[in-house]
C-alpha positions as MATLAB code, in Angstrom:
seq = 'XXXXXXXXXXXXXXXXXXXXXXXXXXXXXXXXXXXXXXXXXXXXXXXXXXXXXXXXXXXXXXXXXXXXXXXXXXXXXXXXXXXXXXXXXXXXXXXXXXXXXXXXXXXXXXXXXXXXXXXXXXXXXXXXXXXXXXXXXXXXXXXXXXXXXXXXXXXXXXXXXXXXXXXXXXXXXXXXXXXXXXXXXXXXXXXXXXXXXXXXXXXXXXXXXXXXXXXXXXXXXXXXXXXXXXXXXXXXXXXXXXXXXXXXXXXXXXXXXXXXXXXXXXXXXXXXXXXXXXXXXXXXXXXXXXXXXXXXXXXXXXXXXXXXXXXXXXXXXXXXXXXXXXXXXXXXXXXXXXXXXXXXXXXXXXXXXXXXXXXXXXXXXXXXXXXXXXXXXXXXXXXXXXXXXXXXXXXX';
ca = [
     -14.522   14.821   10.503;
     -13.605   18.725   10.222;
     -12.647   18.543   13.536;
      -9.975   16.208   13.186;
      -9.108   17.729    9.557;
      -8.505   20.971   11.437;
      -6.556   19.817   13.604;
      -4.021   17.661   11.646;
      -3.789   20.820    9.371;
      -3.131   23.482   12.113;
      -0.520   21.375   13.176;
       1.387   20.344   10.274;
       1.431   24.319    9.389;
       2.651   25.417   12.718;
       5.276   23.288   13.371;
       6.987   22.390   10.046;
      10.416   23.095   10.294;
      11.724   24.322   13.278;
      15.096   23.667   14.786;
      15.552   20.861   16.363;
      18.445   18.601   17.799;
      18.200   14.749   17.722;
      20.586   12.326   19.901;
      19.957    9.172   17.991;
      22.536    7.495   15.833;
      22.743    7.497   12.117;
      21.891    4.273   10.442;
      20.264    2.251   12.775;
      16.601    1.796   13.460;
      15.518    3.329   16.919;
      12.202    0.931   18.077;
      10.657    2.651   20.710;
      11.015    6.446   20.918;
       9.014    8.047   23.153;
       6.615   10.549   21.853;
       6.448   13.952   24.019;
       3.587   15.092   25.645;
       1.820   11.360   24.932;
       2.911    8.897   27.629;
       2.071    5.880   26.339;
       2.919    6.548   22.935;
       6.227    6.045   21.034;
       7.473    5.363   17.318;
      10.644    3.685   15.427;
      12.923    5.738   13.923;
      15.486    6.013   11.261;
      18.316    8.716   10.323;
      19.764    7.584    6.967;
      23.694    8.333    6.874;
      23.277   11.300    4.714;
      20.889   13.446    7.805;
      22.110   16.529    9.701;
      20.776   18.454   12.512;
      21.357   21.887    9.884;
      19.506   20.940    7.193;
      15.901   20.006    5.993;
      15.012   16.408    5.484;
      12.513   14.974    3.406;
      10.283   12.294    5.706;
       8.048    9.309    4.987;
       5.580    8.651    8.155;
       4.556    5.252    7.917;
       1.680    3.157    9.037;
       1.930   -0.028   10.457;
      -1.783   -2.047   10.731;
      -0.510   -4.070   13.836;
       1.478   -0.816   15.547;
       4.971   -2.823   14.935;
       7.357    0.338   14.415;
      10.741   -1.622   13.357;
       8.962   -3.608   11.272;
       7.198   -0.809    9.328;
      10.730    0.834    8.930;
      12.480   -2.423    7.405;
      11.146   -2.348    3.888;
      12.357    1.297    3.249;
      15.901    1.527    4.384;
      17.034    1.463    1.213;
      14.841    4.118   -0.596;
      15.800    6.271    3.118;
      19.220    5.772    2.552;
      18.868    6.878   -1.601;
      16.663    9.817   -0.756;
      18.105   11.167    2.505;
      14.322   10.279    4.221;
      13.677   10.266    7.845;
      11.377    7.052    9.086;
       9.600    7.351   11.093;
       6.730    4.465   12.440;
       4.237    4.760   15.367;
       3.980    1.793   17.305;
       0.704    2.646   18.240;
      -1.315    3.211   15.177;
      -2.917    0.220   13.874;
      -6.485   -1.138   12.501;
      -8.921    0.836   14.829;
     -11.770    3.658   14.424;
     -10.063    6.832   12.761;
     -10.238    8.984   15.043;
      -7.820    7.086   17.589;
      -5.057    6.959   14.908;
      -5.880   10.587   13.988;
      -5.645   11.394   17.494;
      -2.167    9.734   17.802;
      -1.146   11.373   14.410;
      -1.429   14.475   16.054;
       0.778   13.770   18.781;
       3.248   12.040   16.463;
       3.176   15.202   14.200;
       3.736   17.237   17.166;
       6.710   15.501   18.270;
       8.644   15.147   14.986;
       7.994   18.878   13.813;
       9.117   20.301   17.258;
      12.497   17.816   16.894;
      13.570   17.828   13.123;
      14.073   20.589   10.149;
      11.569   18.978    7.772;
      11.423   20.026    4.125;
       7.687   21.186    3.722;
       7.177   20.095   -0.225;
       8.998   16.497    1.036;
       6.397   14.755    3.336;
       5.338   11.336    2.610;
       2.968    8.905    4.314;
       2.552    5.016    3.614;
       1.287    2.124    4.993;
       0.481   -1.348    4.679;
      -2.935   -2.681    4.641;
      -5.150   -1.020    7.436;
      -2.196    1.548    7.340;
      -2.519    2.565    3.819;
      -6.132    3.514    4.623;
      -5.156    5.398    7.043;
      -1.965    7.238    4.966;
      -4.136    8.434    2.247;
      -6.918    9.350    4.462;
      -4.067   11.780    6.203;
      -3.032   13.543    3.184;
      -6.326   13.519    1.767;
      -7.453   15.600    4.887;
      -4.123   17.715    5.693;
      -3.044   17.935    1.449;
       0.265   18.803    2.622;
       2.096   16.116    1.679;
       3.818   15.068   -1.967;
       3.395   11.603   -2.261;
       1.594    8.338   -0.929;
       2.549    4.912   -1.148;
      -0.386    2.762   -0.315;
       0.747   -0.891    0.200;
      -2.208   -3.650   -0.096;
      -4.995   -1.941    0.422;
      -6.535    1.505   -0.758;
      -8.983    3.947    0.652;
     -11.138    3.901    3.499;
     -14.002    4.708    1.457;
     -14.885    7.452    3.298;
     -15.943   10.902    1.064;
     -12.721   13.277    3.098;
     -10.644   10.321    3.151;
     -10.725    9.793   -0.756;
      -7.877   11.601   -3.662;
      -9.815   14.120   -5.437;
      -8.353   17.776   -6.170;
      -5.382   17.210   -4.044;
      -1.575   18.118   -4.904;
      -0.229   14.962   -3.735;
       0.628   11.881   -5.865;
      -0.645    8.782   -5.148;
       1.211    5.044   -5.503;
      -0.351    1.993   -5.163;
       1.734   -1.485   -4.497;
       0.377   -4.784   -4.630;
       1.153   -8.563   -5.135;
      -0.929  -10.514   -7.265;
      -1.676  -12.827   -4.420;
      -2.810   -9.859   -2.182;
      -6.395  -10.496   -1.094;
      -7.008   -6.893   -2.137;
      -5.315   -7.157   -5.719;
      -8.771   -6.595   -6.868;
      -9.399   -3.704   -5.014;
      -5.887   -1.912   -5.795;
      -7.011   -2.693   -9.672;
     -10.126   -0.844   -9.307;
      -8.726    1.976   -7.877;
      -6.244    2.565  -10.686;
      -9.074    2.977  -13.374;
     -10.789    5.214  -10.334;
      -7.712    7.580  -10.202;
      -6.976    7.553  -13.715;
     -10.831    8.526  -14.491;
     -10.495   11.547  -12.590;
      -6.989   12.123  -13.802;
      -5.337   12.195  -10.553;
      -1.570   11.754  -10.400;
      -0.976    8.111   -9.495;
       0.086    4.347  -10.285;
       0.136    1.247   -9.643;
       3.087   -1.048   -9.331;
       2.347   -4.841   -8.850;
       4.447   -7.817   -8.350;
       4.666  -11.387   -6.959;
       3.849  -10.931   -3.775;
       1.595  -12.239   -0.950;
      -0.544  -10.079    1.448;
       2.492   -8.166    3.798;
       4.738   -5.171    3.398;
       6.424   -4.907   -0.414;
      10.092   -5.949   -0.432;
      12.337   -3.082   -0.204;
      13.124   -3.445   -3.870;
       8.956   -2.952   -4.739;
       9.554    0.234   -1.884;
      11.994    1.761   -3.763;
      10.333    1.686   -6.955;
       7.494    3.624   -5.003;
      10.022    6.191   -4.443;
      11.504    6.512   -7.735;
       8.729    7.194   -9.386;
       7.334    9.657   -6.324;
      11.315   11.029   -7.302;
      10.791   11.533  -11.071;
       7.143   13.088  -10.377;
       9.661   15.623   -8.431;
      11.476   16.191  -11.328;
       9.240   16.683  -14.011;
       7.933   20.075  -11.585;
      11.746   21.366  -11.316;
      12.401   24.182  -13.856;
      14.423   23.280  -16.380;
      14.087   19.649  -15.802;
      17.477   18.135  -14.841;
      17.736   15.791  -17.587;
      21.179   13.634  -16.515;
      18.408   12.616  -13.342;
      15.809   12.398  -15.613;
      17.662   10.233  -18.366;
      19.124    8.137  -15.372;
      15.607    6.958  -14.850;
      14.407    6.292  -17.506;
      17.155    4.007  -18.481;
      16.619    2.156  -14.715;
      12.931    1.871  -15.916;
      13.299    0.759  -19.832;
      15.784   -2.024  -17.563;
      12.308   -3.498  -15.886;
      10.991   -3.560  -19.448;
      13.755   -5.807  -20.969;
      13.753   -7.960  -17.581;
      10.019   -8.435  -17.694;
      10.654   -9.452  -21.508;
      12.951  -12.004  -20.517;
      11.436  -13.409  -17.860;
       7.976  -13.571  -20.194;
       6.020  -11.582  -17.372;
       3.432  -10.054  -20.089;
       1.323   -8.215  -17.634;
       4.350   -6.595  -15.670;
       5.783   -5.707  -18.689;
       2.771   -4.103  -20.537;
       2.064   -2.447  -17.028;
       5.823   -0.804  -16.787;
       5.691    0.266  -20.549;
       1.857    2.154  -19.886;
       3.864    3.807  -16.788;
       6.613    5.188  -18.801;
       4.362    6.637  -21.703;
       2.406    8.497  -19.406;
       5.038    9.475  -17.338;
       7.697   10.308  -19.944;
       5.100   11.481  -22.905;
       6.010   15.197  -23.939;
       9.352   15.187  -22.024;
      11.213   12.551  -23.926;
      10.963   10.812  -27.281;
       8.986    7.899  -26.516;
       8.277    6.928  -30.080;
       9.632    3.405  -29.465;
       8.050    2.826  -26.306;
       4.746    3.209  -27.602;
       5.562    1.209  -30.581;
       6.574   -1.716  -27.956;
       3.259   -1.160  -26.464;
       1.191   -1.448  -29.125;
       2.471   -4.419  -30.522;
       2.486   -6.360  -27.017;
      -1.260   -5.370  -27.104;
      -1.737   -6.709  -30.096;
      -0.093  -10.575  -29.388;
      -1.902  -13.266  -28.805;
       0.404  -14.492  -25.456;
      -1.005  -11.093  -23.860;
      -4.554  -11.226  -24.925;
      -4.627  -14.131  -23.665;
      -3.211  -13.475  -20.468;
      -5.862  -10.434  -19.534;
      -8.784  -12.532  -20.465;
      -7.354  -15.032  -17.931;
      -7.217  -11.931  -15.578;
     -10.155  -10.674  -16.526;
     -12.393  -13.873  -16.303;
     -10.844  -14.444  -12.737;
     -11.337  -11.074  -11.422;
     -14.801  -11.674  -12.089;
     -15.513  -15.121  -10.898;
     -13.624  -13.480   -7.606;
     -15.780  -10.895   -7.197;
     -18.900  -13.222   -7.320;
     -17.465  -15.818   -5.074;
     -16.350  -13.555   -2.208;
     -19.748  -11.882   -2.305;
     -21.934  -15.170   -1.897;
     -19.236  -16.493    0.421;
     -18.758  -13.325    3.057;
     -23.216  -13.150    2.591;
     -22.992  -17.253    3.669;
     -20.313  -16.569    6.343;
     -22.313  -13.681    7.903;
     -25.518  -15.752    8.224;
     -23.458  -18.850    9.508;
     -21.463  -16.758   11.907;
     -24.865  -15.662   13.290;
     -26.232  -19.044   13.493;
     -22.820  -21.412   13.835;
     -24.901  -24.152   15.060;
     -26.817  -24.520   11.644;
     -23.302  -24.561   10.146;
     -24.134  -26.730    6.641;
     -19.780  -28.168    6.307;
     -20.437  -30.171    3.337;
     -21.365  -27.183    1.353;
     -18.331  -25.604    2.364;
     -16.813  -28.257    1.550;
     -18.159  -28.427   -1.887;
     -17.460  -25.039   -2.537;
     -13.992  -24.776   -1.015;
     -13.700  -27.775   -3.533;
     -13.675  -25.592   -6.629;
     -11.175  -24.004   -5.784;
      -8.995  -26.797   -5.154;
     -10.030  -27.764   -8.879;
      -8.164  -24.401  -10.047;
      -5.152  -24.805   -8.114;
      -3.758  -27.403  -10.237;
      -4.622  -26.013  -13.799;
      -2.008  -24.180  -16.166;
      -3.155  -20.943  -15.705;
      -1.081  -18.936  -12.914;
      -4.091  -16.300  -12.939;
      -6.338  -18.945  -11.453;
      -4.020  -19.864   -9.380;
      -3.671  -16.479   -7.882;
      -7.258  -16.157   -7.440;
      -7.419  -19.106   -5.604;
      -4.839  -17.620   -3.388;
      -6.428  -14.262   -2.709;
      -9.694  -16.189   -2.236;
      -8.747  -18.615    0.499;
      -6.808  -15.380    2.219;
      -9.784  -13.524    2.241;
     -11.557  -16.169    4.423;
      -8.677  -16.674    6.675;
      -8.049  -12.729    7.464;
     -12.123  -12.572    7.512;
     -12.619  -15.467   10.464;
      -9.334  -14.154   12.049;
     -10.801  -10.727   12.618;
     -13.960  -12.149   13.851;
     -11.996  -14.435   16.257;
     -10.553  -11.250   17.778;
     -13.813   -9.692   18.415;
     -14.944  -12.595   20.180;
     -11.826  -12.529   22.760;
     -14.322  -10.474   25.439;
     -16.993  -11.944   24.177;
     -19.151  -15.098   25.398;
     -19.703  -17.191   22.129;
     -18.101  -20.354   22.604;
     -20.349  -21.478   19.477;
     -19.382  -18.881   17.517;
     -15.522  -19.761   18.011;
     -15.919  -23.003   17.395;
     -16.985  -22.494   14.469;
     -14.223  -20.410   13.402;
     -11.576  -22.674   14.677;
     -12.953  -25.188   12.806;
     -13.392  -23.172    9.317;
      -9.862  -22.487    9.755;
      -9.105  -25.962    9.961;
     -10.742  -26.821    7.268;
      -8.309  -23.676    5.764;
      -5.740  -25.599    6.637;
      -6.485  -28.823    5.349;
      -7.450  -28.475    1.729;
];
């Protein structure tokens, strides 16, 4: 593991900002640039309108878990095209051991620092799923870059892989339906124990990339983390953004989205909190705590983040053991169990409902990964009896 730190650092230090000329166009997205000095390697690209071969850029490297470059790119065109970013996406890096997509890190560090002016303090690194794993394992072992977005998923769980006394600030994005909603919650009251620098923005969403709108709310607030360091603060920018962010409040009002709404008004009072006067905010915040709709609405959440946690545990223990033994498969107490579930689904309670959503994911991406193991493998048992759990998915 030092190895590989050492060698992302050295490399990141020694080639950061040098000149460099670039032949692609402006604007569009570039899918399959070939990386020097690596073959078989290449990455998607995109030069927002604003970039010039004479000046530093800022850059987000991005991590896609299935190595699709263009698609990586998509969901932050707009935040590229706000704050003058470079994309750039490997189309190689996806859901494998570490030290592969370290390994092709390198090379993709190599390549962009030899061929673009990079602003030093302006690096950022994302990903989605797998690839947010991997982006804050990066920074966590280089610390040389500002800001992570980490899109449904979190850490690797590895001790060098995890934030701890690093200078980079850390957003997390998640739907509620994500099968790792749970997980992204955790980490928030993980981070904020050990004060590190860092939020989490949720939405509706599924388990995929955020839309580009969720993206480039990642970015603003990476932006006004950036601001509150400059010296004076530039407080037109600054004011600008907090009006764009008291906006979310009254739409979340509106549209009677309690937890979204109590989650953007605990954002702004820590983020805003001896800059600006946030008398009023706090005022808001209290009294939202305080109703009845919202109480209500977090014991919801926090009754099915519970039973969620218990069911995936006895269900991934019961999936391992029939995996290992798929002829002794026991379907009707599958069956029966998948059955609660169903039971949720139809109840007035959209926190249930989620759960239920996350849960039945969960299985799916679980068998899925297993059926991909067994692709050079000689178990026709075993994927039998994943096709047919997925089936039975499918069904219900």
């Amino acid at each position: 593991m030092k190895r590989d730190c050492l060698c992302l650092f050295l490399i990141l230090l020694s080639n950061i900002a040098l000149l460099g000329q670039t032949p692609h166009k402006k604007g569009e997205v570039h899918d399959s640039v070939p990386v020097n000095g690596a073959p078989k390697e290449t990455f998607a690209l995109y030069l927002p309108l604003s970039f010039s071969n004479q000046e530093l850029s800022s850059i987000v490297f991005v991590f896609d878990p299935a190595g699709r470059g263009a698609a990586g790119i998509q969901p932050f065109i707009p935040a590229s095209e706000k704050y003058g970013h470079i994309l750039i996406c490997s189309n190689n890096s996806r859901n494998a051991p570490y030290e592969r997509n370290f390994t092709i890190a390198n090379n993709l560090f190599n390549h962009v620092f030899s061929h673009f002016n990079i602003k030093e303090d302006e690096m950022y690194a994302s990903g989605f799923s797998g690839g947010s794993r991997l982006a804050s394992a990066i920074a966590s072992l280089t610390n040389k870059f500002a800001g992570v977005i980490g899109c449904g998923a979190g850490f690797s769980g590895i001790k060098e892989h995890m934030p701890a006394a690093h200078d980079y600030a850390y957003v997390g994005l998640c739907g509620n339906r994500d099968m790792n909603y749970k997980e992204m919650v955790e980490n928030k009251g993980f981070l904020n124990l050990i004060n590190f620098n860092s939020t989490l923005i949720t939405f509706d969403e599924e388990h995929q990339w955020p839309p580009q709108e969720q993206i480039l709310r990642a970015f603003d607030w990476l932006n006004l983390q950036k601001l509150k360091k400059e010296k004076p603060i530039p407080i037109d920018k600054f004011r600008a953004q907090y009006v764009k962010d008291y906006e979310l409040v009254t739409r979340f009002r509106a549209e009677e989205r309690l937890l979204f709404e109590a989650e953007q008004l605990e954002r702004m009072i820590k983020d805003y909190k001896g800059i600006w006067d946030i008398d009023s905010i706090e005022t808001q915040y209290t009294r939202l705590l305080k109703s009845k709709p919202l109480k209500r609405k977090l014991a919801q959440l926090g009754k099915t983040l519970e039973q969620e946690r218990k069911w995936v545990m006895a269900w991934d223990k019961r999936l391992r053991e029939d995996f290992a033994q798929p002829q002794k498969v026991n379907w009707e107490w599958w069956k029966k169990e998948l059955g609660k579930l169903d039971k949720l689904k139809d109840k007035d309670n959209t926190e249930a409902q989620n759960m239920v959503y996350r849960i039945r994911f969960d299985l799916f991406v679980r068998l899925y990964s297993r059926k991909n193991e067994l692709i050079h493998a000689q178990s026709s048992a075993q994927s039998t009896f994943i096709d047919r759990f997925i089936d039975l998915l499918k069904s219900d």
